[in-house]
C-alpha positions as CSV (number, residue, x, y, z in Angstrom):
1,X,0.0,0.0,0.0
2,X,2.8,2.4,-0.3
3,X,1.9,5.5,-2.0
4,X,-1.5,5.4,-0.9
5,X,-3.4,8.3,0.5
6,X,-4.2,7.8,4.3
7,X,-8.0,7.8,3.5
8,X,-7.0,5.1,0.9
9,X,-5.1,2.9,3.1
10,X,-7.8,3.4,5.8
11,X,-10.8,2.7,3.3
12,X,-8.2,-1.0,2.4
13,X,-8.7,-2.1,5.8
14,X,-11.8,-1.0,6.7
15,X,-14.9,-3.5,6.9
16,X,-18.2,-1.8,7.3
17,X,-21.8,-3.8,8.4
18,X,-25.2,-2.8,7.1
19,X,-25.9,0.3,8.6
20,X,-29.0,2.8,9.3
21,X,-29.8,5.2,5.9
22,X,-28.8,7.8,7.8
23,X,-25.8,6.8,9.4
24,X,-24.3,4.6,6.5
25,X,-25.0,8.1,4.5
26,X,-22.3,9.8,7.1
27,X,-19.7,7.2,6.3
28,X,-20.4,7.9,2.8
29,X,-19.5,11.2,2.6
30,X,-16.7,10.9,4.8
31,X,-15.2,8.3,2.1
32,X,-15.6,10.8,-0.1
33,X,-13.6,13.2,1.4
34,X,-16.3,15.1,3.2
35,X,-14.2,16.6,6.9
36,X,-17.2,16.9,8.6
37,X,-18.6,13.8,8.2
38,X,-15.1,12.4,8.4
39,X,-14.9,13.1,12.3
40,X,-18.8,12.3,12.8
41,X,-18.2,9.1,11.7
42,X,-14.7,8.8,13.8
43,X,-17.1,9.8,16.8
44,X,-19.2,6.5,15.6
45,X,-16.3,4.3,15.8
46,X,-15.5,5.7,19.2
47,X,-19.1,4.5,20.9
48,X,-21.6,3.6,19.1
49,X,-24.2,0.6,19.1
50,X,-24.4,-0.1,15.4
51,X,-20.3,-0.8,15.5
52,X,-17.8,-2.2,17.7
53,X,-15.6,0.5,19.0
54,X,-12.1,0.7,17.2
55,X,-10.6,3.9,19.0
56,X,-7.6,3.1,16.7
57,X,-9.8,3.9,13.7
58,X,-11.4,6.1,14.8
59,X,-8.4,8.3,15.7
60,X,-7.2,7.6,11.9
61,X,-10.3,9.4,10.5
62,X,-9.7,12.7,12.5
63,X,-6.2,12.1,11.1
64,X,-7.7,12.3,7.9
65,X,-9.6,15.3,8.7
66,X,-7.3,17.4,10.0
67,X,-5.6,17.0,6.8
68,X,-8.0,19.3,5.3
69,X,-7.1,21.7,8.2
70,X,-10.3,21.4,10.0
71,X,-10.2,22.4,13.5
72,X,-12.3,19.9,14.8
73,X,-10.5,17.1,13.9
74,X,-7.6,18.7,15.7
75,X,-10.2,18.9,19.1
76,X,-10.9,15.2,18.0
77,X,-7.3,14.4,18.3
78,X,-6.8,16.3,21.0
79,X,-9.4,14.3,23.2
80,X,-7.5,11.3,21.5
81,X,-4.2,11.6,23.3
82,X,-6.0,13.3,26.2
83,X,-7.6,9.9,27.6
84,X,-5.7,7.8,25.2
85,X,-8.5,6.7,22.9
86,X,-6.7,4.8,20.4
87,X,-2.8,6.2,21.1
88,X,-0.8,6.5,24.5
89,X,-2.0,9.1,26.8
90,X,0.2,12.3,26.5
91,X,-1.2,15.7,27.7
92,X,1.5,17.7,26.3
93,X,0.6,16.0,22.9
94,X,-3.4,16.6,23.9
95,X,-2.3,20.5,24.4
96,X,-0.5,20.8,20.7
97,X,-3.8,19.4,18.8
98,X,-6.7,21.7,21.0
99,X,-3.9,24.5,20.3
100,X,-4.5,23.8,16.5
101,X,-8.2,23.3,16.8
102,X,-8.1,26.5,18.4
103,X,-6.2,28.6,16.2
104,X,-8.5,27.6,13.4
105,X,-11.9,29.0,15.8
106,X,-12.7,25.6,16.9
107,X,-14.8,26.8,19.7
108,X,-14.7,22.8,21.7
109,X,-10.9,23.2,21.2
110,X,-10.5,27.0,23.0
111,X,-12.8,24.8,26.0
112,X,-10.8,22.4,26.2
113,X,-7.3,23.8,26.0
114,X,-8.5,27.0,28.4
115,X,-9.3,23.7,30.7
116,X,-5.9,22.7,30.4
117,X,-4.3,25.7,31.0
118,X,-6.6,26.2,34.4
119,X,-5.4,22.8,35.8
120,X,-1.9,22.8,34.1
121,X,-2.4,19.4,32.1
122,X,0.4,19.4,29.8
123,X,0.9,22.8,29.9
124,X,1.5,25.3,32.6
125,X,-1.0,27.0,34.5
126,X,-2.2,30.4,33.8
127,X,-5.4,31.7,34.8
128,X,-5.2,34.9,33.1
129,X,-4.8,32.4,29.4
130,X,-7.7,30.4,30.5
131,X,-10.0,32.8,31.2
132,X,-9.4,34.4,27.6
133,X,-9.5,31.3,26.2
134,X,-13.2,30.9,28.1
135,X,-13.8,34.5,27.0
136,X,-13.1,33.8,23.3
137,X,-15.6,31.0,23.0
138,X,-18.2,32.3,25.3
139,X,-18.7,35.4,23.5
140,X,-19.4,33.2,20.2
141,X,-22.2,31.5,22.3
142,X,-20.0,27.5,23.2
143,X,-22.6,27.4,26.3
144,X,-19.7,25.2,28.8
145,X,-17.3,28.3,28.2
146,X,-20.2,30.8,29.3
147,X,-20.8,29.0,32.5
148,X,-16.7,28.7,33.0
149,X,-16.6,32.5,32.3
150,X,-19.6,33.2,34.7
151,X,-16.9,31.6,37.5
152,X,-14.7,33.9,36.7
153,X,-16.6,36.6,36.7
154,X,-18.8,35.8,40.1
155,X,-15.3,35.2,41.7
156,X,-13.3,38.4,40.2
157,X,-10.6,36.0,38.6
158,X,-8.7,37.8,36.2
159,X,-11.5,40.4,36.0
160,X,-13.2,42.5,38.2
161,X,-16.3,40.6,40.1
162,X,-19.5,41.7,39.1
163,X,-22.5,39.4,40.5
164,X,-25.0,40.9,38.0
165,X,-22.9,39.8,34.7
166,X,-21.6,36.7,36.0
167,X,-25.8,35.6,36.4
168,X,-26.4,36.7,32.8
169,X,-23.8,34.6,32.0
170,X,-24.9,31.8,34.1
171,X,-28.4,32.6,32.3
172,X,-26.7,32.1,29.2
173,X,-25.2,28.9,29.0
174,X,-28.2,27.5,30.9
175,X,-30.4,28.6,28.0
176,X,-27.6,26.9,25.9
177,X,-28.3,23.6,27.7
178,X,-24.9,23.4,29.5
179,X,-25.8,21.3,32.6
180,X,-23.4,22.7,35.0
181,X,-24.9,26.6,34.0
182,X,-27.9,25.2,34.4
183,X,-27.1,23.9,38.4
184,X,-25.3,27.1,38.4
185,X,-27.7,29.7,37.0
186,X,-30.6,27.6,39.8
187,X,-28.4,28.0,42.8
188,X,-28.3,31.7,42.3
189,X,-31.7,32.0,41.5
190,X,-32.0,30.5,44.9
191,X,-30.3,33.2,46.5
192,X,-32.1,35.6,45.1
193,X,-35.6,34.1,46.3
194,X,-36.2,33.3,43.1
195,X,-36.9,29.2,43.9
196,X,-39.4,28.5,41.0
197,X,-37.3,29.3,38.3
198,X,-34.4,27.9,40.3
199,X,-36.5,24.0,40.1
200,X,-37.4,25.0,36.6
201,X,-33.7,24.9,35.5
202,X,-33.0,21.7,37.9
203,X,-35.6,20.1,35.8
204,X,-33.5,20.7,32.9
205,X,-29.9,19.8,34.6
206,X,-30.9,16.6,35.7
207,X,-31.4,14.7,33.1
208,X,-27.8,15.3,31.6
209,X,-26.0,15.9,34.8
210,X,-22.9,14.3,36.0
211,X,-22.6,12.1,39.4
212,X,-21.0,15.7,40.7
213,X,-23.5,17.7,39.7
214,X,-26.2,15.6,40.4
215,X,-25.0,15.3,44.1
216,X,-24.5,19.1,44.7
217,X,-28.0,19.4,42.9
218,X,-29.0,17.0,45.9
219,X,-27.4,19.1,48.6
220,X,-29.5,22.4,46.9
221,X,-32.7,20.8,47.4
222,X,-32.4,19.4,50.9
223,X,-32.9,23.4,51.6
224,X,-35.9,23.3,53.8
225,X,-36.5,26.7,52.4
226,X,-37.2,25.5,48.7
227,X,-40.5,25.2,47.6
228,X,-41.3,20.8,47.8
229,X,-41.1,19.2,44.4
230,X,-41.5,15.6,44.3
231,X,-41.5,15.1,40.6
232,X,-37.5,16.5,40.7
233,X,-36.7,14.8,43.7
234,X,-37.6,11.2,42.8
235,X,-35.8,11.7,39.4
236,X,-32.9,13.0,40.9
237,X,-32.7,9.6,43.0
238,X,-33.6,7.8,40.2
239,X,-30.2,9.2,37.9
240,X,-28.1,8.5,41.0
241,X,-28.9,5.1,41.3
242,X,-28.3,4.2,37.4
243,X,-24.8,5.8,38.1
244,X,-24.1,4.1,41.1
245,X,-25.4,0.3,39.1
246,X,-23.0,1.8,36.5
247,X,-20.3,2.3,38.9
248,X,-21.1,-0.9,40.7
249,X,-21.1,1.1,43.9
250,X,-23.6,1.9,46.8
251,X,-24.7,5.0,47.2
C-alpha cells in the first residue's frame, strides 16, 4: 500500500456492516472526502451501538480530517491523546492538537485547552490564558465556556467581580443547555428568592448531569426553604442510582 493516500489505506482495511440510511449516509461522505462527516463518523467508531468500537480507527479518521485543516478534527485528536483513545496518553501531545483546533476558531478546542491551561495538564497553569481562552468561545455562544466564564466573573478571577454579569452569563449557558450553568444559574436563583425558576432549571440539569453535579443538585434541594417538588426529587434519585449500578457502587 505504499503511495496510498491515508484515507486510501484506511478505506483498504476497513470492513463496514449494514448500517442505518442515515448513518451509513455519514460514512459515505466521509469516504468521499467530506471533513465533517469524516470526524462524525470517527465519533461513531468511538461509541456507538451499530459498530464495535475501534478507538484506533477512529483516531485515523480525525487524522484524515485534519488534513483538510479542520479544526475539529484537531479537538478530536486532542481528546484522543487526552484519555488515550486509540494512542498513548500524552497531555503535552493533547495540548498541541486543542492549540491547533483553536487557532482555526474551533470553539470545543478553546474549551478544552483553556481547561488545560486552568489545571496545568500538559501545559503550565495560567489563569489569566484560561480565562481568555473561556472569554473567546463564550462570546461566540459554546454554552460550557459561558458557564466557565460566569466563574470567573462571580469570583473576580482575572477580571473585576460583578455578580450581575456573571448571572447573565450563568443565564446564558443555561439557556444553551450546558448542565453545570444550568445547576449554576438555579443556585443563584436560589439566593435571590427566586426558587421556582431555580426548580425550573434543575428540571432541565438533571437529566444530563454528572454524578458531581447531580449530588451538589442533591445538597441544593435538601434546603428546607425551597419550595417541595417531588416530581425533581424522585428523578434525581432515580439518575443516582443508574450511576451508582453503572459504577457498581452503593450510594
Amino acid at each position: 500500500m505504499i503511495g496510498l493516500t491515508l484515507l486510501q489505506r484506511v478505506l483498504s482495511r476497513n470492513s463496514v456492516p449494514a448500517l442505518p440510511p442515515d448513518i451509513a449516509e455519514i460514512y459515505q461522505k466521509a469516504a468521499n472526502g467530506h471533513a465533517l462527516e469524516q470526524v462524525l463518523w470517527g465519533k461513531i467508531l468511538l461509541n456507538s451501538t451499530y459498530l464495535k468500537p475501534d478507538h484506533e480507527q477512529a483516531r485515523s479518521w480525525f487524522l484524515i480530517a485534519a488534513q483538510a485543516q479542520y479544526g475539529p478534527a484537531y479537538n478530536m485528536l486532542g481528546r484522543c491523546s487526552h484519555f488515550g483513545w486509540g494512542c498513548d496518553r500524552e497531555l503535552s501531545q493533547a495540548v498541541f492538537y486543542y492549540q491547533k483546533a483553536a487557532q482555526l476558531g474551533d470553539l470545543w478546542g478553546c474549551y478544552n485547552l483553556g481547561i488545560m491551561t486552568l489545571r496545568g495538564l500538559g501545559i503550565q497553569a495560567n489563569r489569566a490564558d484560561a480565562y481568555l481562552l473561556f472569554r473567546k468561545a463564550a462570546l461566540q455562544g459554546h454554552a460550557k465556556s459561558m458557564n466557565l466564564l460566569a466563574r470567573f466573573i462571580e469570583e473576580g478571577w482575572e477580571t473585576p467581580r460583578n455578580p450581575q454579569a456573571a448571572l447573565e452569563w450563568y443565564k446564558r449557558s443555561a439557556e444553551g443547555g450546558d448542565y453545570r450553568g444550568q445547576h449554576n444559574y438555579a443556585t443563584a436563583l436560589v439566593s435571590l428568592q427566586r426558587s421556582k425558576e431555580a426548580l425550573y432549571w434543575w428540571h432541565k440539569a438533571v437529566e444530563t448531569a454528572t454524578i458531581d453535579i447531580l449530588l451538589a443538585m442533591k445538597k441544593e434541594l435538601s434546603n428546607p426553604d425551597l419550595p417541595s417538588d417531588l416530581a425533581l426529587k424522585s428523578r434525581l434519585e432515580k439518575r443516582l442510582e443508574e450511576f451508582y449500578s453503572q459504577k457498581g457502587a452503593a450510594p
